[in-house]
Structure formats: structure tokens, C-alpha cells
C-alpha positions as CSV (number, residue, x, y, z in Angstrom):
1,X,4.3,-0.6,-36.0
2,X,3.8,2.1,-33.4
3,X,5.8,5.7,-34.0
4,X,7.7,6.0,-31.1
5,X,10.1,7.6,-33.1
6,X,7.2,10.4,-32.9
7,X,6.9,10.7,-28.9
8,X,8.8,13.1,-27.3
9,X,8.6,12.5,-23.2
10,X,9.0,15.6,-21.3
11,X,9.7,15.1,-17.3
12,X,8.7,17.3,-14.8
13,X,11.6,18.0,-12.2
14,X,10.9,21.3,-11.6
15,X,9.1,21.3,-8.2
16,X,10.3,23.0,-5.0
17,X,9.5,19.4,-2.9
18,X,8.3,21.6,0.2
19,X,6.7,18.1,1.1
20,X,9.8,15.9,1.1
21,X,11.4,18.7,3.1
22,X,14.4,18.6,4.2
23,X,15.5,15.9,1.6
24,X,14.9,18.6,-0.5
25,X,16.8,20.9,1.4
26,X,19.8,20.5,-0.8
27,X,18.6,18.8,-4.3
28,X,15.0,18.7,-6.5
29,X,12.7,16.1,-5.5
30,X,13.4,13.7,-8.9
31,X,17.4,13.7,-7.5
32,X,16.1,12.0,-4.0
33,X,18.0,8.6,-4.0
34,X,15.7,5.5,-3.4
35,X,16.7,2.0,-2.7
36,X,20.5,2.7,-2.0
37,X,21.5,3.2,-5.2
38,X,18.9,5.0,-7.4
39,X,17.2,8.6,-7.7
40,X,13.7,9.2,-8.3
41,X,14.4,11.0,-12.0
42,X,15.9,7.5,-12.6
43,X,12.4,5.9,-12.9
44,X,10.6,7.8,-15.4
45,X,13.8,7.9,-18.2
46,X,14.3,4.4,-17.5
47,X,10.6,3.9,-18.4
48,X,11.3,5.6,-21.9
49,X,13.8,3.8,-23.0
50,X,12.3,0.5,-21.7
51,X,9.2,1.6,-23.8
52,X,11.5,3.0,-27.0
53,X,10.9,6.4,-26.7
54,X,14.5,7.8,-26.8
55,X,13.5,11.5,-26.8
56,X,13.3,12.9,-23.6
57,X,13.8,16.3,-22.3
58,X,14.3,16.9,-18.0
59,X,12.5,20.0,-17.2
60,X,14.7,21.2,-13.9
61,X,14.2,24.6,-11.9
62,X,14.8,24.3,-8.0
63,X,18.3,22.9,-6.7
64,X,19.0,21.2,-9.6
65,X,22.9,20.9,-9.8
66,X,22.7,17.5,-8.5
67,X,19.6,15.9,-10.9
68,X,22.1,17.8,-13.9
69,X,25.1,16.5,-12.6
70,X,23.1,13.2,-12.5
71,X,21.5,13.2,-15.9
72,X,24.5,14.2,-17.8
73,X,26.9,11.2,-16.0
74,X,24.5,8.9,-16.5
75,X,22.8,8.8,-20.4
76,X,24.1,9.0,-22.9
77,X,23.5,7.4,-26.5
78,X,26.0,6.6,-28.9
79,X,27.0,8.4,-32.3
80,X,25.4,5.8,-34.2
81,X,21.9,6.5,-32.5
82,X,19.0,9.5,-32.6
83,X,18.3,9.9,-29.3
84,X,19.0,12.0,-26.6
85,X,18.0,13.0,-22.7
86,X,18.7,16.8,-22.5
87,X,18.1,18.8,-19.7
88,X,15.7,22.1,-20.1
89,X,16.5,24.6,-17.3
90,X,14.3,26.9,-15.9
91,X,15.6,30.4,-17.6
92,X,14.9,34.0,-18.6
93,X,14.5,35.6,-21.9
94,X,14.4,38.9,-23.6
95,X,10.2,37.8,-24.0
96,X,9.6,36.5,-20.7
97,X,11.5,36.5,-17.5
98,X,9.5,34.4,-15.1
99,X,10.5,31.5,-13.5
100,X,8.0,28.6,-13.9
101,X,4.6,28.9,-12.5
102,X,3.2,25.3,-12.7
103,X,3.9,22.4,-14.7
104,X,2.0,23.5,-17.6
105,X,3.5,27.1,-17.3
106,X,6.9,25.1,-17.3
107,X,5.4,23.3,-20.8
108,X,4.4,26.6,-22.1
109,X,8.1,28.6,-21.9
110,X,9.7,25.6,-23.4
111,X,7.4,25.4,-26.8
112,X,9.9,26.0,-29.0
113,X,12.3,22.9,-28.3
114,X,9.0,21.0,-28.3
115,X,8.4,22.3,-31.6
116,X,11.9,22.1,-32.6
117,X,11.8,18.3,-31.3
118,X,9.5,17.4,-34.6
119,X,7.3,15.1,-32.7
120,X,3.6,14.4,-33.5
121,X,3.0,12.8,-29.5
122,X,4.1,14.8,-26.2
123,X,4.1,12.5,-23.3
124,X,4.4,14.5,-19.8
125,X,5.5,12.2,-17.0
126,X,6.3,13.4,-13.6
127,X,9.7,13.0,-11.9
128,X,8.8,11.7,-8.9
129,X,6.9,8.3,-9.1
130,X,7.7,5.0,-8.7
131,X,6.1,2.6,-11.4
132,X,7.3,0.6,-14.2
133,X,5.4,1.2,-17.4
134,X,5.6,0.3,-21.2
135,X,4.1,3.6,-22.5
136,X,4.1,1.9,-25.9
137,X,0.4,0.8,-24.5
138,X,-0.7,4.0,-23.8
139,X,0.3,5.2,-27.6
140,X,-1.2,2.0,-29.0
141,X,-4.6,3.0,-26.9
142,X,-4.5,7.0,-28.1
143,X,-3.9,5.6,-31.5
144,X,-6.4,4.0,-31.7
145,X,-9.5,5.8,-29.8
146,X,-8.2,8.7,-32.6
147,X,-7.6,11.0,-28.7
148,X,-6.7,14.7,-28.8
149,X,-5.3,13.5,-25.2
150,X,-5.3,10.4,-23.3
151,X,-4.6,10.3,-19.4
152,X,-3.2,7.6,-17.9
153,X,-5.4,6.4,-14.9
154,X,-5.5,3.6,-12.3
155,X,-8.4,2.2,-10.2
156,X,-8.8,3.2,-6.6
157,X,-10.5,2.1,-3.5
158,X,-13.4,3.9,-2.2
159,X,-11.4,5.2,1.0
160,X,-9.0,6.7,-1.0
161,X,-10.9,8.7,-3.2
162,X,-10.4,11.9,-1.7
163,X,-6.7,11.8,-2.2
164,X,-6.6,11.7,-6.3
165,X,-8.1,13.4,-9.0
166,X,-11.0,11.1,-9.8
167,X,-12.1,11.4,-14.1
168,X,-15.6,9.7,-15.0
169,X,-15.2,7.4,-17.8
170,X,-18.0,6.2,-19.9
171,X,-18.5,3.0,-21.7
172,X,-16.6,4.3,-24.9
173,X,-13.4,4.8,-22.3
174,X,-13.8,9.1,-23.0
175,X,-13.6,11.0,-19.7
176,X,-16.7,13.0,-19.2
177,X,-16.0,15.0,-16.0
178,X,-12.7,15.5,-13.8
179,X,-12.9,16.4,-9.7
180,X,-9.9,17.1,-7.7
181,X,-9.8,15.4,-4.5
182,X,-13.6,15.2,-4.0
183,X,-15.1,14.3,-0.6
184,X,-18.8,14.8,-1.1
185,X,-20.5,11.6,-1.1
186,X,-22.9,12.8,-3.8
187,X,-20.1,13.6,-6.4
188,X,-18.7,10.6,-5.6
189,X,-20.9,8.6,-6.2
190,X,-21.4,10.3,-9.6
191,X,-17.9,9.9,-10.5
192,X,-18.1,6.0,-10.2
193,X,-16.7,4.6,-13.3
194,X,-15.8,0.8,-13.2
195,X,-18.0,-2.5,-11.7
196,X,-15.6,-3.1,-9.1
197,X,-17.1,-2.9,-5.3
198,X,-13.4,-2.4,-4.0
199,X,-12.1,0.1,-6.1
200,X,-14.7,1.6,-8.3
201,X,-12.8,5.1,-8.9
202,X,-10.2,6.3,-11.8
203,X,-7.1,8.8,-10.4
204,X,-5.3,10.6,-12.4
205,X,-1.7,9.3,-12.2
206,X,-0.5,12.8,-13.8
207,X,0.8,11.0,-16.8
208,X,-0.7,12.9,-20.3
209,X,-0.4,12.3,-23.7
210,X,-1.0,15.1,-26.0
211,X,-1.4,15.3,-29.8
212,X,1.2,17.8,-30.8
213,X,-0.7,20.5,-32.6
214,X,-3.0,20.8,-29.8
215,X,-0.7,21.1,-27.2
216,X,0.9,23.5,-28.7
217,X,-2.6,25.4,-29.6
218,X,-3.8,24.8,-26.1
219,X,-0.7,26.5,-24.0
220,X,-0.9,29.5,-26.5
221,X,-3.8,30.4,-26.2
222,X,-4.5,29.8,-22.7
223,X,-3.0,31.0,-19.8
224,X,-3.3,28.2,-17.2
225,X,-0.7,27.4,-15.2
226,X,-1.0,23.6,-13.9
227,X,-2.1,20.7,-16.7
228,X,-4.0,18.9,-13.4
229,X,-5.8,21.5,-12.1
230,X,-6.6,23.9,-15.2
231,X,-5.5,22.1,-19.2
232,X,-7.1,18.6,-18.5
233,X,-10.4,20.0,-17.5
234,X,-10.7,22.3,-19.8
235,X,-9.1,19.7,-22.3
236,X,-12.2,17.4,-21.3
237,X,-14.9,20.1,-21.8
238,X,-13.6,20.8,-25.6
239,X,-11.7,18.1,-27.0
240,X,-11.9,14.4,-26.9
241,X,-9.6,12.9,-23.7
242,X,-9.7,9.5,-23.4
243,X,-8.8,7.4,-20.0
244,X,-6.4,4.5,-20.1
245,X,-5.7,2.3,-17.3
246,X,-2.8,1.1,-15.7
247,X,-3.7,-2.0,-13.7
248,X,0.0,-2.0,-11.9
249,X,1.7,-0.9,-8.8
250,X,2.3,3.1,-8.8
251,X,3.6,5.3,-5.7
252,X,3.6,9.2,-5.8
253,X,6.8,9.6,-3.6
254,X,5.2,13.2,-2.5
255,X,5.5,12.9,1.3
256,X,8.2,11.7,4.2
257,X,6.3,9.1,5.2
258,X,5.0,7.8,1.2
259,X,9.4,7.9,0.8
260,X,10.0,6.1,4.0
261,X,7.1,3.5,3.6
262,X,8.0,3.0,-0.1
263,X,11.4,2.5,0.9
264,X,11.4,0.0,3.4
265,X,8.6,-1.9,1.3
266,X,11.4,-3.1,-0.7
267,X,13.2,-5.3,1.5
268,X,10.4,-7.5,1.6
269,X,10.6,-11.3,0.7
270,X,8.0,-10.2,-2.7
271,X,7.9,-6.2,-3.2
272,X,5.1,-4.7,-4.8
273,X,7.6,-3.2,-7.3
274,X,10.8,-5.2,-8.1
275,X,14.3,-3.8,-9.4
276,X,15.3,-6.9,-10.0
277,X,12.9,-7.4,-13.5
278,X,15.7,-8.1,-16.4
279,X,13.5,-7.3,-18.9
280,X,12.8,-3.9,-17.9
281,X,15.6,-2.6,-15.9
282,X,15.8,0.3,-14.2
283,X,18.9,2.5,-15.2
284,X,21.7,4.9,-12.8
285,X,25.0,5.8,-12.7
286,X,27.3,3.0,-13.0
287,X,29.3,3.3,-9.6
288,X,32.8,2.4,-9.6
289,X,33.3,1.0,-6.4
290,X,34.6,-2.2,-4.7
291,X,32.4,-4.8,-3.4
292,X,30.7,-4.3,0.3
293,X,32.6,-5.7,3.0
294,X,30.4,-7.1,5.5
295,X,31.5,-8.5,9.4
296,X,29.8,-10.3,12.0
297,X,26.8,-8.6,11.2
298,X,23.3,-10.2,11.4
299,X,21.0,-8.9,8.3
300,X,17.3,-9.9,8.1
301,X,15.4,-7.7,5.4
302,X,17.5,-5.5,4.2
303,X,18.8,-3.9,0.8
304,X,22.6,-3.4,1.2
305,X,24.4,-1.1,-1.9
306,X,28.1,-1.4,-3.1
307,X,31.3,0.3,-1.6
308,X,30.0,-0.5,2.1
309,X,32.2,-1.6,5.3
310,X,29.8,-3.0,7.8
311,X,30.5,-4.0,11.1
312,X,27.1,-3.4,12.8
313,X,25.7,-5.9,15.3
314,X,22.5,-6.1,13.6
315,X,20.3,-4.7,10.5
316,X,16.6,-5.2,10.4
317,X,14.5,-4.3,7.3
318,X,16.3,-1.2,6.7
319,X,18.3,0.2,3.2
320,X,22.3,1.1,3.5
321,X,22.9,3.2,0.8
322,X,26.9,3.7,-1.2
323,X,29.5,3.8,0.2
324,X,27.9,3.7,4.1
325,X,30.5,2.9,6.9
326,X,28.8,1.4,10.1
327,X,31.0,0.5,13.5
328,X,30.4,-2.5,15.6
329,X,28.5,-3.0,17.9
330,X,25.6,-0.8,16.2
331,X,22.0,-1.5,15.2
332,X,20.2,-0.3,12.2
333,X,16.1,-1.0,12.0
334,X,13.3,0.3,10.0
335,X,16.2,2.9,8.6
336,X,17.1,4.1,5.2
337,X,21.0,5.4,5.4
338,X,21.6,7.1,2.2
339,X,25.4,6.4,1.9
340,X,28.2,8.8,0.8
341,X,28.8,10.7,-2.3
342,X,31.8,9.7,-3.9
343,X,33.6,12.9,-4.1
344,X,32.6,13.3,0.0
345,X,34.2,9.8,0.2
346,X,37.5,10.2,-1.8
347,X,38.4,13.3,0.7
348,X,37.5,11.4,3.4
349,X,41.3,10.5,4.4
350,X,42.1,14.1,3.9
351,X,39.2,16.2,5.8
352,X,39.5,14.4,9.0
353,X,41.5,17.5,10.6
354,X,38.0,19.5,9.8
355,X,35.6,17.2,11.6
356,X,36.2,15.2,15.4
357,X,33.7,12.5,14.0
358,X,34.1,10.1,11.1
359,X,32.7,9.9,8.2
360,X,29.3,7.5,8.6
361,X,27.9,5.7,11.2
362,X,30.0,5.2,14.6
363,X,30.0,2.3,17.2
364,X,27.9,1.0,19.3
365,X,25.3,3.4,18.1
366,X,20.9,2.5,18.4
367,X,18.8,4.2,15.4
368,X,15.7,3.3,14.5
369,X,12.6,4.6,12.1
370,X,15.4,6.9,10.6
371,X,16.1,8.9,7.5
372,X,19.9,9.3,7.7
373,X,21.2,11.4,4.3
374,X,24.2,11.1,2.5
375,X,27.3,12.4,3.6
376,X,26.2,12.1,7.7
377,X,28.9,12.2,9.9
378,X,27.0,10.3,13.2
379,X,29.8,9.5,16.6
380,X,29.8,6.7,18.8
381,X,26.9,6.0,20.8
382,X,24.5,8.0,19.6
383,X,20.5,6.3,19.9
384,X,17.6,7.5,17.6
385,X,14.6,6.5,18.7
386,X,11.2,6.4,16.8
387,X,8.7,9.5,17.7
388,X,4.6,8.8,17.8
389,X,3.3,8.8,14.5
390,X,2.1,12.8,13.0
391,X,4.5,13.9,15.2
392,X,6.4,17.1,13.4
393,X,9.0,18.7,14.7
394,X,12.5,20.8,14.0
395,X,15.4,20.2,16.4
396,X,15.1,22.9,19.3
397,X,18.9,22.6,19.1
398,X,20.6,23.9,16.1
399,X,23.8,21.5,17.4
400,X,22.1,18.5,16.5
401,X,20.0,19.7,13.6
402,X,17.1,16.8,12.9
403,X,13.8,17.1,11.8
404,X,11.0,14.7,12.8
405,X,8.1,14.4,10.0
406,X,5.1,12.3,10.5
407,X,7.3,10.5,13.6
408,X,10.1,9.6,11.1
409,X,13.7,11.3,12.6
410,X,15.5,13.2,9.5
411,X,19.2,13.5,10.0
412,X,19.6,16.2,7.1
413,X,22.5,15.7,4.3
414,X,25.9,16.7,5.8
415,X,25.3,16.8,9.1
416,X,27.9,16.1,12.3
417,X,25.9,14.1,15.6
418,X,28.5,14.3,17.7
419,X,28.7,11.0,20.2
420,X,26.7,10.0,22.8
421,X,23.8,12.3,21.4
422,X,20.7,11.0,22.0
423,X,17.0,12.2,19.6
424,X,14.3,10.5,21.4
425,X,10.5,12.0,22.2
């Protein structure tokens, strides 16, 4: 029987997201919401639990009321059971007042609640992938090659190679050598691990398991700051680190345009990653709120969340997130619409003397390739229209106040487009 009494998971959700800006502008990347209902952090600790692993600690720093508001509403085990999410903040002491420096800096200035945890595994996940795994596997496979650490790694094509951190494995699965992002055909070509034409590489999917004593020995004595760029390959030049591979669908939701695509992937007929598995569910808040209300509205691909009033013309492979109010007469395609937060929603009645446009989407209103954030207040009328790809932009007018990332229009958290505005290259 595997001890997964003996793993404690520690999440990275400490990152500034300067690259999911500005859905970061307000909240830590791991508290984004995906597919109208989630948040990124939701993926990972569902993961855990899935896998049995019921000690897990949220390492938070940047704008992080929101993924702690989150956390602490939404697990939570009973009396009668050991385990536990808790949230480690980013703070300063008496022996060190720095904020974190990297993720393994973030490690290193929380060692004595690992220590305190009493664990003999540390598994360090990120907080802002999409994937389902059964770490259980990964245990069973450290286990049993007797690791010091074992990094979880998946196949890639050749044409992507440049974009991971590719590890050489050798026929006993150990990793012998570790490049970050190479380009130069001659490393590649040394770095080529498996027999597979299409996808002869192993990236790093930032997912580590470390035996206990030596992470703790490792982060004392040295001073790096990141576990990608510095502790793994120095791990691999002095201790025995072991590759295992996930043959599944992963996402690094790093970018606009990965969160868009990723998105949007979803309300296909067959997704590459499915929400719908009741084996392995994924876990959120449980939203009190009535059913959607849907009227005359034509939908073709598209995933719609609770609490919604919907009296849009048309909506074409696009996500409508809680709570989301959309006039008639308007079309939504290629969109994600984030929805409203409850307490925004339940003041609603009340605010209306602050703000000359409703709460949500208006009528007769034409937006497409669109991020619209939660809480948007957009009047009647109003068109978004897509931009050329790579194009990057900030609204010229601070009255409108959208961004344009990689051609995708970003109508930031809060924000009032007044009617008959119109956002088009």
C-alpha cells in the first residue's frame, strides 16, 4: 500500500502573472476562473485529493485575497478526518524579511511547516496548469526506482522543443542532463530521449517529488532561488533524479492566448481534457444560485454556468461564466464572459444610482474573440471586434479601458463600456 499519508503537496501560487496581465491585474494567477465556473488553483488540489494526498499547503504572495478567500470557502475536511489545505502567506520575520524570490526561495522560507508537516515525500505542483493526474503513480514510480527526486515529464514534438525544459533520460529512466529551452540543433539532438519520430523530447512539466531529508538539506545549504532553473540541475549532477512520464493532456495556462485557446477548447463536441470525468472530479465552491434562464437564444458550442439570464440572439463556441446577464438581440462568439461575483451581484438592485449602465452584457451588443472579466458593466450596442493576431495594445482611451494581447480584446474586471462604444482595429 503506497504512503500517501507521507506526501505533503505544496502549490505554488505565488507568481506576479505579468503574462496573464491584466487578469492578473486584480487576483494571483491560480485565482483566474476557467470554464465559467472554476479557478486555476482548483485543478492542482483537486488532483490531491483525487490521488489521496490530503495534505496540502497553498503557497500565496501577490494579490491573493481572492485565491484565500477561495481556498478557505471552498475545503474543508471534517473533524473525523487528518487532512487539511492551508494557506502559507508570503511574510516577514525577525530572521528574514524578504518577500519570495522564486519558487524555491518560496520553499526555502516555509521549511519549518514542511518539517512540522512530518512527511517523508514533498510533492511541489504549480498553480496554474490544467491536467488531471493520479500522483499516486508518480510515488509508486519514486518508490520504486529508490529516487532522491523524481520529475514528472511528458513527451514533446520536435517543433516545440524550444519552449520546455528538455531532461535526457537514459535507458534506466535517470535524467542525465537538463537544458532550458534549447534551440541549438546540436544539443538537441543530444537531448533525444525516447524512439518516437514525432515527439522524441521529455519537458519538464514543473511537477517534483522530493525525498524529505533532502529537500530540506538541499534549500539549506544552497542559495538558489528557482527549483527549474537552479535545484533540479544541480539535483541531477549530485543525486539520483529519476524522470516519469505523463502520457496525458497538460496545458501551462502562462499566456493570454494559452488561457483563451484553452478555454474555448472546451466547448468542443470531445475536449482534450473533460470536466465531466465522475471518477476524478474537479472540485470549487459550491454556488448557491438558481438555474440559468435561457430565451430565444441560439447556442452552438458553448459552456453556459449557473445563475445566468440570457436573452442573446446567438452564442457560438464561447464560455458564459455565473451569474452573466446578456440582452437580446446580442451575439457572443469565440468569447469567454467571466460572470459576476456574488457579492457584486447581490448589490446589484441597490448600486444602480452609482452606474448609468447595468450590470453585464446590454442589448443588441456584437463581441467577438473577447476576454470579458467578471463584474463588467458593457451598454447597449457596443461591438468588439477581433484584432490581427500578435497584435498588443492598451486602450489609448482611459474611458474605455481594454487591452488587446496577442489580438484577443481584454475588457478588464470591473469595468463600465458605456453604449454604443465600439473596440475594433
Amino acid at each position: 500500500m503506497l504512503p500517501l499519508d507521507e506526501v505533503l503537496a505544496v502549490i505554488l501560487g505565488g507568481g506576479r502573472g505579468t503574462r496573464l496581465f491584466p487578469l492578473t491585474q486584480m487576483r494571483s494567477k491560480p485565482a483566474v476562473p476557467i470554464a465559467g465556473q472554476y479557478r486555476l488553483i482548483d485543478i492542482p488540489i483537486s488532483n490531491c485529493i483525487n490521488s489521496g494526498i490530503f495534505k496540502i499547503a497553498v503557497l500565496t504572495q501577490f494579490n491573493s485575497v481572492s485565491l484565500h478567500r477561495h481556498i478557505s470557502g471552498t475545503y474543508h475536511f471534517d473533524t473525523f478526518h487528518s487532512g487539511w489545505v492551508q494557506i502559507w502567506a508570503a511574510e516577514q520575520r525577525t530572521d528574514n524579511n524578504d518577500w519570495y524570490q522564486g519558487t524555491a526561495d518560496a520553499v526555502r522560507k516555509q521549511l519549518s511547516e514542511i518539517i512540522s508537516a512530518r512527511t517523508d515525500y514533498i510533492l511541489i505542483l504549480s498553480g496554474d496548469h490544467l491536467y488531471r493526474c493520479n500522483y499516486d503513480e508518480m510515488l509508486q514510480f519514486h518508490i520504486d526506482h529508490n529516487a532522491d527526486v523524481t520529475v514528472a515529464t511528458q513527451p514533446v514534438r520536435k517543433c516545440e522543443a524550444h519552449r520546455f525544459g528538455i531532461l535526457k533520460r537514459n535507458t534506466d529512466e535517470k535524467i542525465t542532463d537538463f537544458k532550458e529551452k534549447p534551440k541549438d540543433p546540436e544539443i538537441l539532438n543530444e537531448l533525444i530521449s525516447l524512439e518516437d519520430e514525432d515527439k522524441p523530447y521529455l519537458g519538464s512539466m514543473g511537477i517534483y517529488l522530493f525525498n524529505k531529508d533532502l529537500l530540506v538539506g538541499l534549500l539549506n545549504s544552497l542559495d538558489y532561488p528557482d527549483f527549474g532553473k537552479h535545484v533540479i540541475p544541480y539535483a541531477i549532477d549530485h543525486y539520483d533524479v529519476y524522470g516519469w512520464i505523463f502520457n496525458d493532456y497538460w496545458e501551462d495556462i502562462g499566456t493570454i492566448r494559452s488561457f483563451y485557446d484553452t478555454n474555448l477548447r472546451l466547448t468542443e463536441e470531445s475536449p482534450d481534457f473533460n470536466f465531466y470525468d465522475p471518477h476524478n472530479p474537479i472540485y470549487t465552491y459550491n454556488h448557491t444560485m438558481p438555474t440559468t434562464v435561457i430565451e430565444n437564444t441560439l447556442i452552438k458550442h458553448a459552456l453556459v454556468s449557473k445563475g445566468c439570464k440570457i436573452k442573446a440572439s446567438k452564442i457560438e463556441h464561447s464560455i458564459i461564466g455565473l451569474r452573466s446577464t446578456i440582452g437580446s438581440g446580442t451575439e457572443i462568439k469565440d468569447s469567454i464572459l467571466m460572470g459576476v461575483d456574488d457579492d457584486v451581484y447581490s448589490k446589484s438592485a441597490t448600486d444602480s444610482k452609482y452606474f448609468n449602465v447595468q450590470l453585464g452584457i446590454g442589448n443588441d451588443c456584437k463581441i467577438e474573440k473577447s476576454i470579458i472579466d467578471k463584474n463588467a458593466r458593457i451598454g447597449d450596442n457596443v461591438i468588439i471586434r477581433p484584432f490581427p493576431d500578435d497584435t498588443e495594445m492598451d486602450d489609448p482611451d482611459p474611458v474605455k479601458k481594454y487591452y488587446v494581447r496577442d489580438g484577443i480584446v481584454i475588457i478588464p474586471k470591473n469595468t463600465v463600456i458605456k453604449s454604443g462604444t465600439v473596440i475594433e482595429p
